[in-house]
C-alpha positions in Angstrom: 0.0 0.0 0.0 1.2 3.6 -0.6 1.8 5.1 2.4 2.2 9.3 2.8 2.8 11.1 5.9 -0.8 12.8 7.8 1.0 16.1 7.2 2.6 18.0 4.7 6.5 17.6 4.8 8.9 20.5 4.3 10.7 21.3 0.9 13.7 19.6 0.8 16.5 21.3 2.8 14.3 23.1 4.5 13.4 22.5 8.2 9.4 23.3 9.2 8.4 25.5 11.7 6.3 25.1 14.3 4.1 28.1 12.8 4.5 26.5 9.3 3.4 22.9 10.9 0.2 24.5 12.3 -0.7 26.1 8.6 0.1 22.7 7.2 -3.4 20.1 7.4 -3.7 17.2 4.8 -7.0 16.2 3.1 -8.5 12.6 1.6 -10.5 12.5 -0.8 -12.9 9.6 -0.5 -16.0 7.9 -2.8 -17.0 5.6 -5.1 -15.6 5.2 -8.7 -16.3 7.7 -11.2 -17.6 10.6 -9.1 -15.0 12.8 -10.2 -12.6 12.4 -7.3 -9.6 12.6 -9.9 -11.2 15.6 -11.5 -11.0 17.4 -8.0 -7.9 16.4 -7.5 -6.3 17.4 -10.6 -7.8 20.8 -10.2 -7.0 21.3 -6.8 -3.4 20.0 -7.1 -2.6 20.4 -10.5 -1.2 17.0 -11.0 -1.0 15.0 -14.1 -3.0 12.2 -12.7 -4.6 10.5 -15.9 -8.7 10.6 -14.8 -10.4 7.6 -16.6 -14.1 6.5 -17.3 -14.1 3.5 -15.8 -13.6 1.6 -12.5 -10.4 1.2 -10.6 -8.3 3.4 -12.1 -6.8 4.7 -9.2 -5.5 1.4 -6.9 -2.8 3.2 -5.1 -3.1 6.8 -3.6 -2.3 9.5 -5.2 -1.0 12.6 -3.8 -0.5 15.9 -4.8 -0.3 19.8 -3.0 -2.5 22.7 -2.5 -1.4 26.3 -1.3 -4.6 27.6 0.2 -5.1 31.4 1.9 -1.6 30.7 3.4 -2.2 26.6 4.3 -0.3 23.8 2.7 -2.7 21.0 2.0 -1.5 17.4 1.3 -4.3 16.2 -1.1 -4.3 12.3 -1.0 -7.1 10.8 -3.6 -8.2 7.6 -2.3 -9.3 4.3 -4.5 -12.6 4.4 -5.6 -14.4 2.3 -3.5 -18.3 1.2 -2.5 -18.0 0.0 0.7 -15.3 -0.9 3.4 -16.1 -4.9 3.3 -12.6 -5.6 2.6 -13.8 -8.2 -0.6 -10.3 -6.2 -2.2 -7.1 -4.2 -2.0 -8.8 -1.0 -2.6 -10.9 -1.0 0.6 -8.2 -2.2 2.7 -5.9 0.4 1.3 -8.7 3.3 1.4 -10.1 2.2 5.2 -6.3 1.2 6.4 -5.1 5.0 5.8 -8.2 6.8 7.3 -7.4 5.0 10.1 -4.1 5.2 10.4 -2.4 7.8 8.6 -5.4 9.8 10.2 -5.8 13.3 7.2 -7.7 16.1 9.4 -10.4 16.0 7.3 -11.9 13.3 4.9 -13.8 14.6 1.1 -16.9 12.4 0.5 -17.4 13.0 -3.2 -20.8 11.7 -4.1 -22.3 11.5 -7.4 -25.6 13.7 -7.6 -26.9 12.2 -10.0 -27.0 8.7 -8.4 -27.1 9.5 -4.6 -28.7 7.0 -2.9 -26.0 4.3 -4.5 -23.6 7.0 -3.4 -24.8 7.6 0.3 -24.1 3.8 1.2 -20.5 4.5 1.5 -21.2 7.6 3.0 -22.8 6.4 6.1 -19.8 3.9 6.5 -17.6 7.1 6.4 -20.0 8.2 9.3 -19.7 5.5 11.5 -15.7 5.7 11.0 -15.6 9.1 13.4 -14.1 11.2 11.0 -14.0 15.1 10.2 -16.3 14.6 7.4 -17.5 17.0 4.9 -19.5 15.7 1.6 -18.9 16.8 -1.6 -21.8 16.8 -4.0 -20.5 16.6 -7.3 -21.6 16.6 -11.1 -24.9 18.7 -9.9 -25.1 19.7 -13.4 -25.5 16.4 -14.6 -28.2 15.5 -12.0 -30.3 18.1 -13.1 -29.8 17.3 -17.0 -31.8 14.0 -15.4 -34.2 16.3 -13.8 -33.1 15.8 -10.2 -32.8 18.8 -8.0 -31.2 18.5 -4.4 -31.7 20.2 -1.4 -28.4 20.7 -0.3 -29.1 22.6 2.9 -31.8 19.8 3.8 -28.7 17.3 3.4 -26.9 18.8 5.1 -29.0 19.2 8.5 -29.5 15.3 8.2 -26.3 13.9 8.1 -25.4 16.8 10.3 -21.7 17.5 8.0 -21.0 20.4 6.0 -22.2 19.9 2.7 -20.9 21.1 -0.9 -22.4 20.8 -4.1 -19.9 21.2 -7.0 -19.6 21.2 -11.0 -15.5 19.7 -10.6 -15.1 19.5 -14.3 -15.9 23.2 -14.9 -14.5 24.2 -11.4 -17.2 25.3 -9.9 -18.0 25.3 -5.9 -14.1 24.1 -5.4 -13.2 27.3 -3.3 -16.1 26.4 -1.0 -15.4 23.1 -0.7 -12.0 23.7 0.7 -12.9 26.5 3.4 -15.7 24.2 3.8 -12.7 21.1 4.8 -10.4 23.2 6.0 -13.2 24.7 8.6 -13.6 21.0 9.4 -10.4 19.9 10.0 -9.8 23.0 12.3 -12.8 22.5 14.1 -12.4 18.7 14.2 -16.0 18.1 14.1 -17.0 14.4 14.2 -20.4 13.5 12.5 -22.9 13.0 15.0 -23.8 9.2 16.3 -27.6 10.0 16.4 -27.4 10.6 12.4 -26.9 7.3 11.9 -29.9 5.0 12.8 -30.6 1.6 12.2 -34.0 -0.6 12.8 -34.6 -0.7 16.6 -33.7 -4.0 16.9 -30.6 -3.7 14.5 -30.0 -0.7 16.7 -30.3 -2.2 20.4 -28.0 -5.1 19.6 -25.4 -2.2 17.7 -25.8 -0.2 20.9 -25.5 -3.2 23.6 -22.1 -4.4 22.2 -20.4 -0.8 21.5 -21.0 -0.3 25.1 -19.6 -3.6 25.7 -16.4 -2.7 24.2 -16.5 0.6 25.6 -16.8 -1.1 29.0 -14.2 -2.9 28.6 -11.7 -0.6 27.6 -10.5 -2.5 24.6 -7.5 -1.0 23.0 -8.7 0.1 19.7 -7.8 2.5 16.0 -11.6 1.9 15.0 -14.2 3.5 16.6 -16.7 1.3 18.9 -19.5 1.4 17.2 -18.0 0.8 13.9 -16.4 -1.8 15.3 -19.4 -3.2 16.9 -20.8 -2.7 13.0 -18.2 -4.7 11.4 -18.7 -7.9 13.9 -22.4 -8.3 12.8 -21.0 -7.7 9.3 -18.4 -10.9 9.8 -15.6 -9.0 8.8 -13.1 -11.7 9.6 -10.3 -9.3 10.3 -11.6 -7.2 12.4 -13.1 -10.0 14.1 -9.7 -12.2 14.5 -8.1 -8.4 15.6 -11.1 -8.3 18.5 -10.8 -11.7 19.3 -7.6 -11.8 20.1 -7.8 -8.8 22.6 -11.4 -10.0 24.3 -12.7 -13.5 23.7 -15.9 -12.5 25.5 -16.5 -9.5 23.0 -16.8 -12.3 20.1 -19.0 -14.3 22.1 -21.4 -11.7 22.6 -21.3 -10.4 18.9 -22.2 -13.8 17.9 -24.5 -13.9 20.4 -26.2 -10.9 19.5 -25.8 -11.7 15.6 -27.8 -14.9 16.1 -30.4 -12.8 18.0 -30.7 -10.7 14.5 -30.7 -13.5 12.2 -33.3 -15.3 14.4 -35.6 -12.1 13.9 -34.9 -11.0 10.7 -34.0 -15.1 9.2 -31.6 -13.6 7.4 -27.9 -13.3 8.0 -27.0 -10.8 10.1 -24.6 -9.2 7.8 -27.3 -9.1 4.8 -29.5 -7.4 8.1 -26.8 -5.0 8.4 -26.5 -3.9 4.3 -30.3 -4.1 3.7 -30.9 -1.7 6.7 -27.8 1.0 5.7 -29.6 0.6 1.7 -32.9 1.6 3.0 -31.6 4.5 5.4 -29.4 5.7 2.4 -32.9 5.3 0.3 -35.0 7.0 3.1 -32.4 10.5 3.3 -32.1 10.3 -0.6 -36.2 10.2 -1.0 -36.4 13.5 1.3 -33.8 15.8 -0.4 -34.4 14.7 -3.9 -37.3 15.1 -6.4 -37.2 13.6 -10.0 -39.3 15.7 -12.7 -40.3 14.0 -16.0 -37.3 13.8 -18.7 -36.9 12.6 -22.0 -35.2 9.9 -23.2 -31.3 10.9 -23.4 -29.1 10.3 -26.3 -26.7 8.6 -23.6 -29.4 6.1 -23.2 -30.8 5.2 -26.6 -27.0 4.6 -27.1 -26.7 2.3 -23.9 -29.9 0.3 -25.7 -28.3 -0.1 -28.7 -24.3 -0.9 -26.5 -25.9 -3.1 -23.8 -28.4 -4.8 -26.7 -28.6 -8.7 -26.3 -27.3 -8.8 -29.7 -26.0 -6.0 -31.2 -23.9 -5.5 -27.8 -21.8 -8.4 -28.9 -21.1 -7.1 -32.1 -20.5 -4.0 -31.0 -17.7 -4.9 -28.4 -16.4 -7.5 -30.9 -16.1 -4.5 -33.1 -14.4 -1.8 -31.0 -11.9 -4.5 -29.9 -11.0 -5.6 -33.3 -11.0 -2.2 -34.5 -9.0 -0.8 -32.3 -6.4 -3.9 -33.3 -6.9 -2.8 -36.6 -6.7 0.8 -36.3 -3.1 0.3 -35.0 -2.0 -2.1 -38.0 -3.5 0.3 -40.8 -2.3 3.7 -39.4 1.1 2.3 -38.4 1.7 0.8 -41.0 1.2 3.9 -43.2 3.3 5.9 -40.8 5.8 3.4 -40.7 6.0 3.3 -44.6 6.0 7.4 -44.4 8.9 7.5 -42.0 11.2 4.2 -43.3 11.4 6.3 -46.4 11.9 9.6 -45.0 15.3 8.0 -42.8 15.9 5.7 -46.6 17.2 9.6 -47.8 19.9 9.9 -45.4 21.3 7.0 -44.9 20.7 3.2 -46.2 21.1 1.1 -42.4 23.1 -2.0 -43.1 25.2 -4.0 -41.0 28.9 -3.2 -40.8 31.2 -6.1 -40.1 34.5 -4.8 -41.4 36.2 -1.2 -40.2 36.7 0.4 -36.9 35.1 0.4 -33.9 33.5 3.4 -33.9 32.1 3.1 -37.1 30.6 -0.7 -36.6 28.9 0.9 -33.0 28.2 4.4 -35.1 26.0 2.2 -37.8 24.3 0.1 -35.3 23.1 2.8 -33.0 22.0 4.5 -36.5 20.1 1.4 -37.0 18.1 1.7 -33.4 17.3 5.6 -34.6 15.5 3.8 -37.5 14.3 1.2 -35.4 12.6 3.4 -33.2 11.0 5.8 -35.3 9.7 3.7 -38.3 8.9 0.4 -36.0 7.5 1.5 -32.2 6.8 5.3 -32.8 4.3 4.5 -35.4 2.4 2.0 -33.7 2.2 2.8 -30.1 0.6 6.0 -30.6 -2.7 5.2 -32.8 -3.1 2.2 -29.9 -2.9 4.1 -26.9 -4.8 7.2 -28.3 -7.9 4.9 -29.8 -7.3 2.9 -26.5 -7.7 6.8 -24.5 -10.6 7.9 -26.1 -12.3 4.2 -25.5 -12.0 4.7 -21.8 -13.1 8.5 -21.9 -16.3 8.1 -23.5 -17.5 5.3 -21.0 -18.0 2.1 -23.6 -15.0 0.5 -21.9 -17.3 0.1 -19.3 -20.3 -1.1 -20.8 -17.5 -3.7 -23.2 -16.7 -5.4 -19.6 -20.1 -5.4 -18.4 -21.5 -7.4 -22.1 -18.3 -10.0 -22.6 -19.0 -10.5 -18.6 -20.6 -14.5 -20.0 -17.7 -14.7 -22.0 -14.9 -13.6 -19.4 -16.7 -16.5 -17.1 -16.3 -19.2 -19.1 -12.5 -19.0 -18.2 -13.6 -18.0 -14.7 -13.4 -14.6 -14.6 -15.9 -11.7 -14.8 -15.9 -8.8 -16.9 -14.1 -6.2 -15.1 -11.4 -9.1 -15.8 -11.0 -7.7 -19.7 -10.1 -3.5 -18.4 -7.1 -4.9 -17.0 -6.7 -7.6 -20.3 -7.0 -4.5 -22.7 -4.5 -2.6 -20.9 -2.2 -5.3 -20.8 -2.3 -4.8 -24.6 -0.9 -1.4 -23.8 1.9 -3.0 -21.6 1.5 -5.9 -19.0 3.0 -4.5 -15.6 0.3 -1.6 -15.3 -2.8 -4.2 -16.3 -1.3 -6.8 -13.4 -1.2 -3.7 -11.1 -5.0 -3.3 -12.4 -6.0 -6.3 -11.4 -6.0 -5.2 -7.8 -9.8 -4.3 -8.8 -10.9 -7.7 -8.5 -12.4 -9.4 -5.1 -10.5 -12.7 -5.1 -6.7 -13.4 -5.0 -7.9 -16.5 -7.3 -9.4 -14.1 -10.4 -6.8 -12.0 -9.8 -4.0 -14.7 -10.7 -6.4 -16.1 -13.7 -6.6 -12.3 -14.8 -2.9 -11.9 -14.8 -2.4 -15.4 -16.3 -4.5 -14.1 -19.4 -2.4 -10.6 -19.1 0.9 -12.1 -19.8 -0.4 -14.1 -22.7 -1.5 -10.0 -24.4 0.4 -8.8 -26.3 2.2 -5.9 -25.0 3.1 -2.6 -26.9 6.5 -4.3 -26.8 4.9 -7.6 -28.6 3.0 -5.7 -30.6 6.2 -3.7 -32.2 7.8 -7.4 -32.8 4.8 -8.8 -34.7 4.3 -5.5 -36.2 7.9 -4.8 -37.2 7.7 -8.5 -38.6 4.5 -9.5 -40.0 2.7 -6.4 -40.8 5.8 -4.5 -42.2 7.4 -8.0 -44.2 4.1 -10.5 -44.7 1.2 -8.6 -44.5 -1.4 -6.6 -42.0 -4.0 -9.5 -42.5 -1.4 -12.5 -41.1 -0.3 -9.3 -37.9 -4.6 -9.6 -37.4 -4.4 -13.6 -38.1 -2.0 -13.7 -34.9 -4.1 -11.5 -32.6 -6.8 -14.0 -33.2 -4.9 -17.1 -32.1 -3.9 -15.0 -29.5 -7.3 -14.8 -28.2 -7.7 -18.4 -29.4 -5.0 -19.4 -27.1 -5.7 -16.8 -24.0 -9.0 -18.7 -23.9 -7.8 -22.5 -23.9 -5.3 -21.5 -21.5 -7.7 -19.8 -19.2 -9.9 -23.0 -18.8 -7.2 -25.2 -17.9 -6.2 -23.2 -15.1 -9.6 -22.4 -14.5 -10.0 -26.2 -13.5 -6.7 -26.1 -11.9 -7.1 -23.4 -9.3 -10.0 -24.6 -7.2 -12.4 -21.7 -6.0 -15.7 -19.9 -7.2 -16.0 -16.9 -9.7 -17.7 -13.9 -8.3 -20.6 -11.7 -9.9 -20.0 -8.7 -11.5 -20.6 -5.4 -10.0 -19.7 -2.1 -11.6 -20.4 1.5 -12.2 -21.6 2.1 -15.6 -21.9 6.2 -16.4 -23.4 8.2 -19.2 -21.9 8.4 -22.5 -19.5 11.1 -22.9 -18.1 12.9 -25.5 -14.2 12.2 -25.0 -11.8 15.0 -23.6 -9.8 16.6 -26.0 -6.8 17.1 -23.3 -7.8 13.8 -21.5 -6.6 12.0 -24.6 -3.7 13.6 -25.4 -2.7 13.5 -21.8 -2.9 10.3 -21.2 -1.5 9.1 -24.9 1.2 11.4 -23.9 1.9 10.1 -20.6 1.7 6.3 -22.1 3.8 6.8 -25.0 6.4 8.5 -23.0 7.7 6.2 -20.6 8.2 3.8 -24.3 10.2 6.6 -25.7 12.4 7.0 -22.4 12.8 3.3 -22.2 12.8 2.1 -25.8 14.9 4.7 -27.5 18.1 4.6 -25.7 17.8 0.9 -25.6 17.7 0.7 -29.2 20.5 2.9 -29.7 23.0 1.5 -27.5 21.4 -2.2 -27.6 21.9 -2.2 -31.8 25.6 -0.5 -30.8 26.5 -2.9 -28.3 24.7 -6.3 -30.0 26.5 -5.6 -33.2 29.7 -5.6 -31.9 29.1 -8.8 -30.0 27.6 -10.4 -33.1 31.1 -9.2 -34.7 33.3 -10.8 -32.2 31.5 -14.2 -32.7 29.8 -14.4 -29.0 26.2 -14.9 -30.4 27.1 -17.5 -33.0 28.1 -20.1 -29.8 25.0 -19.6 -28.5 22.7 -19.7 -31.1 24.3 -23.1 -32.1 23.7 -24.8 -28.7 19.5 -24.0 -28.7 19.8 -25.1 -33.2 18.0 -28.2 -32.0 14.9 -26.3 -30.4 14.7 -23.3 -32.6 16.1 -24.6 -36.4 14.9 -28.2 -35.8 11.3 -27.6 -34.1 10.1 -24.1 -35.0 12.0 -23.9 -38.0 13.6 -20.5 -37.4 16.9 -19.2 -38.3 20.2 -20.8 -36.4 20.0 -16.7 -34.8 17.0 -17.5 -33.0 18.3 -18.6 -30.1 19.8 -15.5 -28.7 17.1 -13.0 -30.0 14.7 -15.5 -27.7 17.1 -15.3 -24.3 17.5 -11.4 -25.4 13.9 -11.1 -25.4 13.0 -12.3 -21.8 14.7 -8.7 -21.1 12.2 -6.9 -23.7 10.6 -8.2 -26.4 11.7 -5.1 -28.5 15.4 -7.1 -27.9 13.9 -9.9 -30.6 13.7 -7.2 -33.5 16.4 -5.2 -31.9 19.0 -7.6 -32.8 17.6 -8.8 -36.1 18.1 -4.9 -37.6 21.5 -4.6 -35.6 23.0 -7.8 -37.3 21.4 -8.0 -40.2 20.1 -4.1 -40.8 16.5 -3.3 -41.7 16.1 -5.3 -45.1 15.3 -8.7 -43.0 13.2 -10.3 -45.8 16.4 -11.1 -47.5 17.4 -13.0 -44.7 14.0 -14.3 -43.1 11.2 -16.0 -45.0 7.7 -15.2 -44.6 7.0 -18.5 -42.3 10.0 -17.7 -40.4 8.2 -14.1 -39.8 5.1 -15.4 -38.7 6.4 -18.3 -36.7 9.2 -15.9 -34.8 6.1 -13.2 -33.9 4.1 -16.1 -32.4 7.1 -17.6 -30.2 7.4 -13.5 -29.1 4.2 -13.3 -28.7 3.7 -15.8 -26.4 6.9 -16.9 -24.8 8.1 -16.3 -21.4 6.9 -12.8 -19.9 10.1 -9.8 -19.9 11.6 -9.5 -16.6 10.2 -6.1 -15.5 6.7 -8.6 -15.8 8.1 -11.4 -13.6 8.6 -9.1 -11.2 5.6 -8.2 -11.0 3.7 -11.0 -10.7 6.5 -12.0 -8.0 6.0 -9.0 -5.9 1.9 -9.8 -5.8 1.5 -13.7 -5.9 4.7 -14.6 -4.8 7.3 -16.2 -6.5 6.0 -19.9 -6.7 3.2 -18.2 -8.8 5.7 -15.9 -10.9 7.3 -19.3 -12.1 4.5 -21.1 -12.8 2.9 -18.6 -15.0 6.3 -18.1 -16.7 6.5 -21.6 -17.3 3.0 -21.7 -18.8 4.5 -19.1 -21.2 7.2 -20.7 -22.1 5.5 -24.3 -22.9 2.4 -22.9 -24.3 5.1 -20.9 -26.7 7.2 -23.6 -28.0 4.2 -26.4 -28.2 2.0 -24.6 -30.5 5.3 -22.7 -31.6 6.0 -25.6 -33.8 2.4 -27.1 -34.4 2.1 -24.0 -36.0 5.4 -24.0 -37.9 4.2 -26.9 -39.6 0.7 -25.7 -40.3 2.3 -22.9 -41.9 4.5 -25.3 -44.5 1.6 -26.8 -45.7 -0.9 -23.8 -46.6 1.8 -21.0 -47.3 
C-alpha cells in the first residue's frame, strides 16, 4: 500500500516551523468510482493524474499539494471504493489510511446524480468518526436527469457540511476547501444520532459498542463501527477483537444470532439491507425527480448493452482498435522508413573500426525506433484513451462478462486484459480491482499471454511491415484463441468460485480533448524513455558482439529447439534469451545484425512463426517481477513456465501448419 505522511513535509533542505506545521493540514479525498474524485484532485493540485471513465483506475493513492489562503494542504485521492467490506485491496488500502495515517479531514465526493447508491459509503464514512464534509459533485448532470437536491436539507441530516460542485468546470471548489479546512480546524466528528438503524438492529449495535466501551478495549476503530463490522463478519476485524477479548466475540455472535433469528436472514445481509434503506430513506427526502426525456446517452446504452448487437458492438471496437493500430502504423511506418531511406541506407557493418561498426548500429536503433515503435504505439494508446473517456470500456466489460466466465473470470477481468495490450506490468497492477486473489492470478495469467506494446512492435515490425497486415490480425486472433484454452485449464486447476460482476456504468460522454492527449502522452512517454536509448545502445552494443562471434556459440547450442522444431533461423536462439529482457530485444538484434532489409534474410514463415514464439513466450523480466511482488514467487514461475511451454508447443504445431498452406 502507498503510504504518505498525515501532514505535509517541508521542501527539501528546509526545516518546518512550528508556525508552518500548524498552517500545514492534509485532506482525503474519498467515494465511489467515477464521481469525479480525480477531477478534483487534478484541479485542486494540478497534477497529471490520468482521470479515466471506468472503475479502478486509481488502486494506489495519489497525492499531490495545494497552497490555500496561506495553508499547505496534502491532497491524497483515495481508491474508488463502494463500501469498506474488505472483498479487495482498494478498501483495505482506502479504510487502512483513514485509520491510520489519520488526514484532518476526509472529502466524501458523491455523485448527484445517483445519490442514494452514493450515500451507502457515505454512512460507512460516518460511522468511522471522521472530520467529514460531503462533496456533492456533477450537480449539473443530476439536473440534466431532472433531479434537484436540497443541499441545505442534506446537510442538517447527516449533520456535515455539505458542498455541491460542478468539478469539471470548477465550480463550488473554493467552497469546498474552506468548507474542509473549517472542518479539519474544528475537528467536528459527524454526530452518532445521524446514523440510525431498525430498533432491533440498533439495540443489539448499541449493547455491544458499550460492551467494548466497558471494557476498555484498545482500539484504531471506533466502537460502534467496530461493533458494525462484527455483525458484518468481517473476519479481520473479528480475528483483531478476538484476540484482545474473547468474550466481546462471544457476545457479537450472540447478539448476531439474536438478528438473524428475527430477521432469518444473516445478520450481515440485516446490516447492508438496513444501511440501503436509510441511504434510500435520506435520498427520498432531499431529492425530487421531474419527468425527462429519453437521453441520447441512453438510446446509445440500448443499442451498446443490446442482447445482440452488444456483442457485435464490443467484438467490433476491440477488433478495430487492433486494426486501427495495423493500418495507421503501418502507413506511418512506410511514411517514416522512407523519409530515414534519404539519409542514410542502415546496413550491417562487419569490417572497419570500432567506432564506425557501434556508429551504424546505434543509426540502426534511430530507424528502429522511429519507423517500428513510434508508429504504432501512438494510434493504440490514443484509440485505447478515447475508449476509456467516452464510457464504452465500461459497458464492453459489463457485455463480454458470459464470455470472461467461461474461463472464470468476470468482466471487469478484460479493463485490465486490454491494458495489458498497452503493456502488462500496469494491467497486473490493475487487477488489484478484483475481489478474489484467485481471479486475480487467472486475470494476470491471461495478461501475460497480451500482447504488449512491446509484442506488438515485434509482430508489427515482422508480419505487418514483411508479410502482410491481414497475417499481424491472423495472430491476434490465435492470441485470443489461445488466451482462452489457457484460461480454462487453469480455471480447472485453481479450485475456487468466480464472483458476480458489479460495476459503475456512467453516461456516454463525448471524449476530452486534453484527457486524450494527456494520457496518450503520458503512455507513450515512458516507451520513448525506455525504448529509445535501448535501441541505440542495444543495436551499438549487440553488433559488436555479433562481430566478435559471442552470439554465433550460443545460437548453435538451442539449433535443436529453434532450427529443428520451429523452424527459425540458427539466430533464433539469442534473439529469444534477449527477449525475456524486452521483447523489442527480438527485433532489436535482427536490424542490428542484419540491418533493416530482414526479408532477404528471413522467410515469410519464419516471420510469422518468430512473432508467435514472441508473442507468447516467457513474460520480460520487469513482468516477472511483477507477478512475483503480488503472488509470490511460486506463482511468478509457474505462470512463466505456462508461457514458455504454451510458446514452444504450439510454436512448432504451427510452424508446420504454416509449411503446408503457405
Amino acid at each position: 500500500m502507498a503510504r504518505f505522511p498525515n501532514h505535509c513535509s517541508a521542501p527539501s533542505g528546509k526545516k518546518e516551523t512550528e508556525d508552518e506545521k500548524d498552517r500545514c493540514m492534509t485532506i482525503a479525498l474519498a467515494g465511489n468510482a467515477n464521481v469525479g474524485k480525480s477531477v478534483i484532485f487534478n484541479k485542486l493540485s494540478g497534477s497529471g493524474q490520468i482521470i479515466g471513465n471506468w472503475p479502478g483506475k486509481t488502486v494506489d493513492m495519489a497525492r499531490g499539494e495545494l497552497s490555500f489562503e496561506g495553508r499547505r494542504i496534502d491532497i491524497i485521492d483515495l481508491p474508488g471504493i463502494y463500501s469498506f467490506s474488505t472483498y479487495s485491496l482498494e478498501e483495505l488500502v482506502s479504510r487502512d489510511y483513514i485509520t491510520f495515517e489519520k488526514p484532518d479531514v476526509v472529502i466524501n465526493v458523491v455523485d448527484a446524480s445517483v445519490l442514494e447508491r452514493n450515500l451507502y459509503f457515505t454512512l460507512q464514512l460516518m460511522e468511522m468518526g471522521v472530520p467529514l464534509v460531503i462533496c456533492i459533485n456533477q450537480i449539473d448532470m443530476a439536473e440534466r436527469k431532472g433531479i434537484s437536491l436540497d443541499i441545505e436539507r442534506l446537510q442538517k441530516i447527516l449533520g456535515v457540511p455539505v458542498v455541491s460542485t460542478v468539478a469539471i468546470r470548477g465550480e463550488g471548489l473554493h467552497q469546498l476547501v474552506e468548507a474542509a479546512v473549517a472542518a479539519a480546524l474544528d475537528k467536528q466528528i459527524p454526530d452518532k444520532t445521524a446514523i440510525k438503524y431498525g430498533t432491533k438492529v440498533e439495540e443489539r449495535i448499541d449493547k455491544l459498542t458499550e460492551y467494548i466501551e466497558k471494557e476498555g478495549i484498545e482500539w484504531h476503530y471506533p466502537p460502534r463501527w467496530t461493533a458494525i463490522k462484527l455483525f458484518e463478519s468481517d473476519s479481520e476485524i473479528k480475528k483483531a477483537i478476538g484476540s484482545k477479548s474473547k468474550a466481546a466475540i462471544v457476545l457479537a455472535e450472540n447478539l448476531a444470532n439474536e438478528i438473524e433469528s428475527i430477521y432469518r436472514e444473516p445478520c450481515f445481509s440485516v446490516i447492508n439491507s438496513e444501511r440501503y434503506a436509510l441511504a434510500g430513506t435520506i435520498a427520498d427526502r432531499v431529492q425530487k425527480q421531474a419527468e425527462t426525456k429519453t437521453s441520447i446517452s441512453e438510446r446509445l446504452d440500448r443499442i451498446v448493452m443490446h442482447k445482440v448487437f452488444g456483442y457485435v458492438i464490443s467484438a467490433s471496437v476491440i477488433g478495430g482498435l487492433l486494426l486501427w493500430t495495423f493500418v495507421i502504423g503501418n502507413f506511418l511506418s512506410g511514411i517514416l522508413s522512407q523519409a530515414f531511406g534519404f539519409f542514410q541506407q542502415v546496413d550491417p557493418r562487419v569490417s572497419g573500426s570500432l567506432v564506425a561498426i557501434l556508429w551504424n548500429g546505434a543509426f540502426g536503433g534511430i530507424v528502429a525506433g522511429f519507423t517500428l515503435v513510434i508508429p504504432f504505439v501512438i494510434p493504440f494508446y490514443m484509440l485505447l484513451a478515447i475508449i476509456e473517456d467516452s464510457g464504452i470500456l465500461t459497458r464492453i466489460a459489463f457485455m463480454m462478462d458470459s464470455f470472461m466466465h467461461r474461463i472464470g473470470l468476470h468482466g471487469k477481468s478484460l479493463i485490465p486484459l486490454i491494458l495489458g495490450y498497452g503493456c502488462n506490468v500496469p494491467a497486473i497492477y490493475t487487477t488489484r480491482i478484483l475481489e478474489t486473489r484467485r481471479e486475480r492470478l487467472l486475470a494476470s495469467l491471461a495478461i501475460t499471454f497480451a500482447p504488449c506494446s512491446a509484442r506488438t512492435i515485434v509482430i508489427l515490425g515482422l508480419v505487418a511491415v514483411f508479410v502482410g497486415v491481414e497475417w499481424a490480425l491472423t495472430l491476434y486472433i490465435l492470441n485470443i484463441a489461445i488466451i482462452f484454452i489457457i484460461g480454462k485449464i487453469a480455471f480447472k486447476a485453481l479450485p475456487g468460485e468466480t464472483t458476480g460482476l458489479i460495476m459503475e456504468i456512467h453516461s456516454f460522454r463525448m471524449p476530452s480533448l486534453s484527457v486524450v492527449v494527456k494520457q496518450t502522452w503520458t503512455h507513450t512517454k515512458s516507451i520513448i524513455y525506455i525504448v529509445f536509448p535501448m535501441y541505440i545502445i542495444g543495436s551499438a552494443l549487440i553488433q559488436a558482439l555479433y562481430i566478435s562471434g559471442i552470439l554465433g556459440s550460443i545460437s548453435e547450442f538451442m539449433a535443436p529447439l529453434t532450427v529443428t522444431w520451429l523452424g527459425l533461423p540458427v539466430i533464433a536462439g539469442v534473439l529469444l534469451i534477449f527477449g525475456t529482457v524486452r521483447k523489442e530485444y527480438i527485433l532489436l538484434l535482427l536490424i542490428a545484425i542484419y540491418g533493416t532489409n530482414l526479408a532477404s534474410v528471413l522467410t515469410p514463415i519464419q516471420f510469422i512463426v518468430l512473432a508467435f514464439i514472441g508473442m507468447l513466450y516467457i513474460p520480460c523480466i520487469s513482468t516477472i517481477a511483477v507477478l512475483g511482488k503480488e503472488f509470490g514467487w511460486k506463482s511468478a514461475i509457474m505462470i512463466s513456465l505456462a508461457n514458455f511451454i504454451t510458446a514452444i508447443v504450439f510454436g512448432g504445431l504451427f510452424y508446420r501448419l504454416l509449411i503446408h498452406i503457405m
